[in-house]
Structures are given as C-alpha cells and as structure tokens.
PDB file with SEQRES, HELIX, SHEET and CRYST1 records, atoms N, CA, C and O in Angstrom:
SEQRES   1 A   47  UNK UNK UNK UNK UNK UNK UNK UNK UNK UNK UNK UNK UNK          
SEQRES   2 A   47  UNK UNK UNK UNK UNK UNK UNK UNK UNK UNK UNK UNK UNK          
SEQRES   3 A   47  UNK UNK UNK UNK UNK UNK UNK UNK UNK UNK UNK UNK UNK          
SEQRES   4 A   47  UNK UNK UNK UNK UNK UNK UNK UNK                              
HELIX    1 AA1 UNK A    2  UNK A   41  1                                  40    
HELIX    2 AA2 UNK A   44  UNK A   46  5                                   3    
CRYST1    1.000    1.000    1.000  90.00  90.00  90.00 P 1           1          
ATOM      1  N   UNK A   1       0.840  -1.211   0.000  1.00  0.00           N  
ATOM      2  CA  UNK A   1       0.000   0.000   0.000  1.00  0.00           C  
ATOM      3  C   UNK A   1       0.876   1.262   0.000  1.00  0.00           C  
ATOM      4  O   UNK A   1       0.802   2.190  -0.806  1.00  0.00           O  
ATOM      5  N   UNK A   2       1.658   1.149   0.968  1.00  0.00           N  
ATOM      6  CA  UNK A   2       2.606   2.670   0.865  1.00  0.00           C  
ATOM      7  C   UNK A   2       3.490   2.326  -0.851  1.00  0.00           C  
ATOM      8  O   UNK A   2       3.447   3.156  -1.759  1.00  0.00           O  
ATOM      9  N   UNK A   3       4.006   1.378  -0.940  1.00  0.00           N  
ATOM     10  CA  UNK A   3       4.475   1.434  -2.186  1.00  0.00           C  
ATOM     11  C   UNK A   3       3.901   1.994  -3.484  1.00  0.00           C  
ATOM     12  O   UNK A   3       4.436   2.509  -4.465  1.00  0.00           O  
ATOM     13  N   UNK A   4       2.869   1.773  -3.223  1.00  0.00           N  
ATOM     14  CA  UNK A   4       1.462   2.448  -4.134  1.00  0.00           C  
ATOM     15  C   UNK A   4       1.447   4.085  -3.736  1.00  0.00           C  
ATOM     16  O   UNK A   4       1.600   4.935  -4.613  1.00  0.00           O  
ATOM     17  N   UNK A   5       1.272   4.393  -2.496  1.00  0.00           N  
ATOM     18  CA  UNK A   5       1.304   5.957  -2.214  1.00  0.00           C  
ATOM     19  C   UNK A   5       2.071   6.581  -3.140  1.00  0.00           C  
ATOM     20  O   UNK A   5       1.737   7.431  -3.965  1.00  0.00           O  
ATOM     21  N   UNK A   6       3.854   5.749  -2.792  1.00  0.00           N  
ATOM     22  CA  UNK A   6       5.323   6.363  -2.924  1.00  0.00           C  
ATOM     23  C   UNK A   6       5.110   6.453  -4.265  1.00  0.00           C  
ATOM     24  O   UNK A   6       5.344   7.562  -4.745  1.00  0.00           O  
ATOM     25  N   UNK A   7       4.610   5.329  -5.245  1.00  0.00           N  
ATOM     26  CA  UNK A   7       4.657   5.796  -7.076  1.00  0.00           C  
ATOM     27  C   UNK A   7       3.614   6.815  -7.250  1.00  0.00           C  
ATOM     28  O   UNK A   7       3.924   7.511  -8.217  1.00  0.00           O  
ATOM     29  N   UNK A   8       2.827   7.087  -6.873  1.00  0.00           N  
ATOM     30  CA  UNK A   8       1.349   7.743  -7.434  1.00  0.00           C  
ATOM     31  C   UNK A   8       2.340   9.206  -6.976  1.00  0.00           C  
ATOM     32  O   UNK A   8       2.843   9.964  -7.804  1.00  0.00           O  
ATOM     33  N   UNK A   9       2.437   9.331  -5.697  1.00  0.00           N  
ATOM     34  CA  UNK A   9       3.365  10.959  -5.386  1.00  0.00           C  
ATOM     35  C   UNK A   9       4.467  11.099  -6.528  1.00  0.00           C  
ATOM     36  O   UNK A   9       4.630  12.142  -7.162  1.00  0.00           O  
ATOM     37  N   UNK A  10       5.392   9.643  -6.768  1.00  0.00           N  
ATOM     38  CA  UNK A  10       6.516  10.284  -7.813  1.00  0.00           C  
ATOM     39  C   UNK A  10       5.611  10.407  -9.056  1.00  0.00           C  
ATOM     40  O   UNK A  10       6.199  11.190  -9.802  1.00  0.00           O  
ATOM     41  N   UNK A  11       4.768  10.114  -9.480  1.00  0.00           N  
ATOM     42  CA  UNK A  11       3.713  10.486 -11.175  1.00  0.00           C  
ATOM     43  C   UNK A  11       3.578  11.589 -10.308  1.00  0.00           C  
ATOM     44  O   UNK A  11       4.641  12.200 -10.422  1.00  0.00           O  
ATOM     45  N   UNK A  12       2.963  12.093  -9.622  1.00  0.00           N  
ATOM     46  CA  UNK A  12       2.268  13.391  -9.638  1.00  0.00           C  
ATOM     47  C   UNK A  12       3.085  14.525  -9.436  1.00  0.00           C  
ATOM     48  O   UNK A  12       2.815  15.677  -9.778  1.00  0.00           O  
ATOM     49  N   UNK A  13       4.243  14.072  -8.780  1.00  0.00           N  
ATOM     50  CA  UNK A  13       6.012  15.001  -8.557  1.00  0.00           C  
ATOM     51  C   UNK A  13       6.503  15.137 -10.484  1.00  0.00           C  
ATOM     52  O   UNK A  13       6.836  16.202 -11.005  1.00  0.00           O  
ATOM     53  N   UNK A  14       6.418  13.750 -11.250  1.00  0.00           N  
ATOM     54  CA  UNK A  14       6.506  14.351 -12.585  1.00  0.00           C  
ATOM     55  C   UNK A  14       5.491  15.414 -13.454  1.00  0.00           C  
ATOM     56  O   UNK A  14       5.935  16.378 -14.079  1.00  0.00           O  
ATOM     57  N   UNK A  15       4.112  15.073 -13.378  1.00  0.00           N  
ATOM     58  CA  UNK A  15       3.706  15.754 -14.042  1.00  0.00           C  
ATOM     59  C   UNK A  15       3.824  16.864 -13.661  1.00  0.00           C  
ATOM     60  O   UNK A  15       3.600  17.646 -14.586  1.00  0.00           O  
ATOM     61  N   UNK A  16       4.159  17.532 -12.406  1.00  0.00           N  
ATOM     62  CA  UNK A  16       4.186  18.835 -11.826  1.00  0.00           C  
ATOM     63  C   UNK A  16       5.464  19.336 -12.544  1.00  0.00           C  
ATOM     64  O   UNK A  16       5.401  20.237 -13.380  1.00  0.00           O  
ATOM     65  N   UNK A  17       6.566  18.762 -12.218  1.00  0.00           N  
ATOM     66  CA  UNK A  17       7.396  19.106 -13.245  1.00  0.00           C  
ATOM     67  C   UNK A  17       7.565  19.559 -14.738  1.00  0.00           C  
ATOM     68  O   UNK A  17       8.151  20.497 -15.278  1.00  0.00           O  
ATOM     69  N   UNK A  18       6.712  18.368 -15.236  1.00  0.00           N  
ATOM     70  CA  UNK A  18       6.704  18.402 -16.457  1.00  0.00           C  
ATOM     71  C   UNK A  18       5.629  20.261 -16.645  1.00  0.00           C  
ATOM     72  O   UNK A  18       5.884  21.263 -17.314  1.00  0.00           O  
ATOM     73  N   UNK A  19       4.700  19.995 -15.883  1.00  0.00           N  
ATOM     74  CA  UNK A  19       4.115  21.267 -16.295  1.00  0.00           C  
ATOM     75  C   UNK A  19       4.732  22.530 -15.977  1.00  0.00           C  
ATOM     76  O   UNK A  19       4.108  23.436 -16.529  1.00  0.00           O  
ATOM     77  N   UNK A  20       5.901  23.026 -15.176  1.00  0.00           N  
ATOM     78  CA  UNK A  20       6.664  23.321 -14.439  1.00  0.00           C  
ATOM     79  C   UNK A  20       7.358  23.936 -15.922  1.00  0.00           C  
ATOM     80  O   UNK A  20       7.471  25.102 -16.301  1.00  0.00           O  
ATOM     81  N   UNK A  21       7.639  23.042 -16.375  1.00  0.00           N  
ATOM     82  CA  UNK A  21       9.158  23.094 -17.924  1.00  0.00           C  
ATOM     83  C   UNK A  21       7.670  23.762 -19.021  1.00  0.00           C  
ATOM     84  O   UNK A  21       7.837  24.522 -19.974  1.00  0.00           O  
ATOM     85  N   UNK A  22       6.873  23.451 -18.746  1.00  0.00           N  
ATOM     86  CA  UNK A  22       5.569  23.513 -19.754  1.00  0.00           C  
ATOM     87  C   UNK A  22       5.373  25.388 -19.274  1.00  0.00           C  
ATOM     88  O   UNK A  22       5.063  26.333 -20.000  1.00  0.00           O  
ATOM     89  N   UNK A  23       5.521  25.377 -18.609  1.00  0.00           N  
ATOM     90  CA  UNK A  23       4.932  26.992 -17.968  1.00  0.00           C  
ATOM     91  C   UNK A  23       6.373  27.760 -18.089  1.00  0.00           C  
ATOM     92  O   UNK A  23       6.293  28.958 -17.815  1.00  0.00           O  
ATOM     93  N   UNK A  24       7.419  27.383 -18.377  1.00  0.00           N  
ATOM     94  CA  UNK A  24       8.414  27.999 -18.264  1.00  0.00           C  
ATOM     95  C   UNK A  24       8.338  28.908 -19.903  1.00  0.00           C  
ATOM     96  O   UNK A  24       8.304  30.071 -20.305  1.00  0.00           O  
ATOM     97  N   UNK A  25       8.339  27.542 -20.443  1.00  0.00           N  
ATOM     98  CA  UNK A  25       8.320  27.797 -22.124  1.00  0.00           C  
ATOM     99  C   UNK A  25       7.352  29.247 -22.652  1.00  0.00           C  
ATOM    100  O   UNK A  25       7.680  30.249 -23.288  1.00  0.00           O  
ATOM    101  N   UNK A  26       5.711  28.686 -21.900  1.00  0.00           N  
ATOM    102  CA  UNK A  26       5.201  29.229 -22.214  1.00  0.00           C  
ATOM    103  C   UNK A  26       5.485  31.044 -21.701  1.00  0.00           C  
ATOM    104  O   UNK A  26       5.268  31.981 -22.470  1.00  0.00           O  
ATOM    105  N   UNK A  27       5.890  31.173 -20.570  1.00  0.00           N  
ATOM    106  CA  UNK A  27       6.549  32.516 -19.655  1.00  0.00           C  
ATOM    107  C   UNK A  27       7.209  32.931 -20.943  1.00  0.00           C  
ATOM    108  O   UNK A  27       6.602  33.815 -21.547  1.00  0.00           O  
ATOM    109  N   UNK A  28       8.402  32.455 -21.537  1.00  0.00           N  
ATOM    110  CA  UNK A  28       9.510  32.769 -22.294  1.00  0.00           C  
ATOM    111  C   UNK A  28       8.688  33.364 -23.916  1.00  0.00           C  
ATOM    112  O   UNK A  28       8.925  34.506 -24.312  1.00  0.00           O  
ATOM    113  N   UNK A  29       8.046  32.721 -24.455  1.00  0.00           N  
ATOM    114  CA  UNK A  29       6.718  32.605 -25.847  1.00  0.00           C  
ATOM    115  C   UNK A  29       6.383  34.023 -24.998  1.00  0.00           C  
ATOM    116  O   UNK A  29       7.112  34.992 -25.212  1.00  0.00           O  
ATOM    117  N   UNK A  30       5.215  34.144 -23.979  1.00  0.00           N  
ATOM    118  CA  UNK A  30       4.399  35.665 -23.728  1.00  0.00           C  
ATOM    119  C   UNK A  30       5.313  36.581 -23.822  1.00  0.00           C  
ATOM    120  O   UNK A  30       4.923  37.604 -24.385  1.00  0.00           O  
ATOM    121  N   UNK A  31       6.349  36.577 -23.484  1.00  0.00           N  
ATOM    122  CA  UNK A  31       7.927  37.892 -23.550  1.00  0.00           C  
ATOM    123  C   UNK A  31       7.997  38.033 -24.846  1.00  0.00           C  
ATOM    124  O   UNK A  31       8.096  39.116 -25.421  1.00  0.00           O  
ATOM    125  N   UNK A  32       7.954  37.073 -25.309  1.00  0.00           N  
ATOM    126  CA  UNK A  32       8.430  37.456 -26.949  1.00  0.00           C  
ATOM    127  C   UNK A  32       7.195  37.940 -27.094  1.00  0.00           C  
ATOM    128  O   UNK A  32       7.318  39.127 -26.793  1.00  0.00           O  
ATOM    129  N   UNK A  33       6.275  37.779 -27.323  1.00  0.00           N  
ATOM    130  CA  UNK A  33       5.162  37.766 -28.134  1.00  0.00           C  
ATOM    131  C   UNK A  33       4.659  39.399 -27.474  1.00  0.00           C  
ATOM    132  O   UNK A  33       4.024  40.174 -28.189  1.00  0.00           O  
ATOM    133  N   UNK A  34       4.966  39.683 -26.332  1.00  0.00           N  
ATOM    134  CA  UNK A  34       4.545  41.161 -25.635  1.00  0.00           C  
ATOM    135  C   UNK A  34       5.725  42.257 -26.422  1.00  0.00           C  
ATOM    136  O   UNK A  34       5.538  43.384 -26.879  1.00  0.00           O  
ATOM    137  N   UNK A  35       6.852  41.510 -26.370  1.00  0.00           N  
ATOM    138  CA  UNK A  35       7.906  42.439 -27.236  1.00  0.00           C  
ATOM    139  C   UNK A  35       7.693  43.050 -28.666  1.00  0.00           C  
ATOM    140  O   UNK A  35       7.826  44.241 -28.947  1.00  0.00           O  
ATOM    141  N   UNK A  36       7.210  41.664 -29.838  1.00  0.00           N  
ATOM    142  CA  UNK A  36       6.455  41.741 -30.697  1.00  0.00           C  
ATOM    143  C   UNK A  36       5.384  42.948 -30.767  1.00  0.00           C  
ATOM    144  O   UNK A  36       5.599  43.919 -31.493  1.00  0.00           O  
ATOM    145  N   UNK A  37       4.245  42.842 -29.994  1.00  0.00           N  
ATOM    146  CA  UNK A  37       3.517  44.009 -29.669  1.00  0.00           C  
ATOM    147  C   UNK A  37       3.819  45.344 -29.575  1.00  0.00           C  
ATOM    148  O   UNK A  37       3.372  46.398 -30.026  1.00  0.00           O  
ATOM    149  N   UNK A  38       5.182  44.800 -28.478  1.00  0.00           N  
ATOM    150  CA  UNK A  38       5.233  46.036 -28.736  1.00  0.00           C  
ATOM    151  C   UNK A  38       5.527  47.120 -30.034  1.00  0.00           C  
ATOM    152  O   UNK A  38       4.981  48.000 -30.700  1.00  0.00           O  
ATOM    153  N   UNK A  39       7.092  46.207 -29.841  1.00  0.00           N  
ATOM    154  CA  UNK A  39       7.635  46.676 -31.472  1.00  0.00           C  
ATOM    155  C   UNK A  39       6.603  47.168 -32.357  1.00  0.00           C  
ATOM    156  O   UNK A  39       6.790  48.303 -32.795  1.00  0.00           O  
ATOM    157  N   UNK A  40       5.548  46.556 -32.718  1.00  0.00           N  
ATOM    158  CA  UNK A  40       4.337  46.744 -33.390  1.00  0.00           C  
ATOM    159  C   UNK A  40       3.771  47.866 -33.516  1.00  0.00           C  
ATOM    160  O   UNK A  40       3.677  48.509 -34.562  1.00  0.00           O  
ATOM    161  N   UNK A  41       3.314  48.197 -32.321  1.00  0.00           N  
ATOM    162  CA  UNK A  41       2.401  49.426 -31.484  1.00  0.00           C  
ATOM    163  C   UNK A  41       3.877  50.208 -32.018  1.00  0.00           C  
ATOM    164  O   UNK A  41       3.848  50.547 -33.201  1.00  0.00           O  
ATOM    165  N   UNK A  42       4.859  50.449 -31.433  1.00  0.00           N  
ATOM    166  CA  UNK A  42       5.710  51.558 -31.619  1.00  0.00           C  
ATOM    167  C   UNK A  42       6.145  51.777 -33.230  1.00  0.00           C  
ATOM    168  O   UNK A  42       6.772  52.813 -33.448  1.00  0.00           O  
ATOM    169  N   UNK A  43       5.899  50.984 -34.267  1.00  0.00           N  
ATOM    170  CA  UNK A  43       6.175  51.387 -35.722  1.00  0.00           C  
ATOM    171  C   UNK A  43       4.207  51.665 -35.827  1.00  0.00           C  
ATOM    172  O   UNK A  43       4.265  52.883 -35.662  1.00  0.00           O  
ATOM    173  N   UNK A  44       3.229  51.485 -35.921  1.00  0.00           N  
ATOM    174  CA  UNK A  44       2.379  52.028 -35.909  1.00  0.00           C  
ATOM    175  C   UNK A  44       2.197  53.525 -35.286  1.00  0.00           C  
ATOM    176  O   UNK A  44       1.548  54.136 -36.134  1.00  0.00           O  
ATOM    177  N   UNK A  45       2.452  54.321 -34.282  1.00  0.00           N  
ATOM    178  CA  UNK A  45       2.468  55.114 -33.719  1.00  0.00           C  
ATOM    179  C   UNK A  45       3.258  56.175 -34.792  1.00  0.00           C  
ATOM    180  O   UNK A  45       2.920  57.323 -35.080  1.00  0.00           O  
ATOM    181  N   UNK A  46       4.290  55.488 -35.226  1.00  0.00           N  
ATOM    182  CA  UNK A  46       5.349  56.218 -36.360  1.00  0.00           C  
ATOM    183  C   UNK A  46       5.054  56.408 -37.548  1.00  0.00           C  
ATOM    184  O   UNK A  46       5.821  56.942 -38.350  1.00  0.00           O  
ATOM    185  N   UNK A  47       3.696  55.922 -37.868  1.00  0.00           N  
ATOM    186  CA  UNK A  47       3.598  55.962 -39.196  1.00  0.00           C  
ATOM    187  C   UNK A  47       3.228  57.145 -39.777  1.00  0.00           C  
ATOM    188  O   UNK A  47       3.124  57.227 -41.000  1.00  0.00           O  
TER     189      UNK A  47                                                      
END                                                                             
C-alpha cells in the first residue's frame, strides 16, 4: 500500500514538473510575443 502511495506521489512530482518546464516555455513565448507588440504598437504610432 505505501508502495502504491510512494509511485502515485513520484507520477504526480513528474507531471508537476513536467508542467513546471511547460509553464516555463510558455513565460519565455508571452515575452516574446509582448515584445512583438510592442515593437508593433511603436512602428504604428510612427507611421
């Protein structure tokens, strides 16, 4: 039974991780993509 606990916590210690690396990516993508914008907005403003 605890052996059962101990795997189900390490799956749920990975997927946390995994979503962890998943949310990182995505953090890194919104920076760009807000930079983009911006850049955007600031040659529009210039036109």
């Amino acid at each position: 039974k605890i052996n059962e606990m101990e795997s189900e916590l390490n799956e749920n210690n990975l997927d946390f991780m995994a979503l962890n690396l998943q949310n990182s990516y995505f953090i890194e993508e919104n920076k760009k993509l807000s930079k983009m914008n911006k850049d955007c907005f600031e040659q529009i403003k210039n036109l």
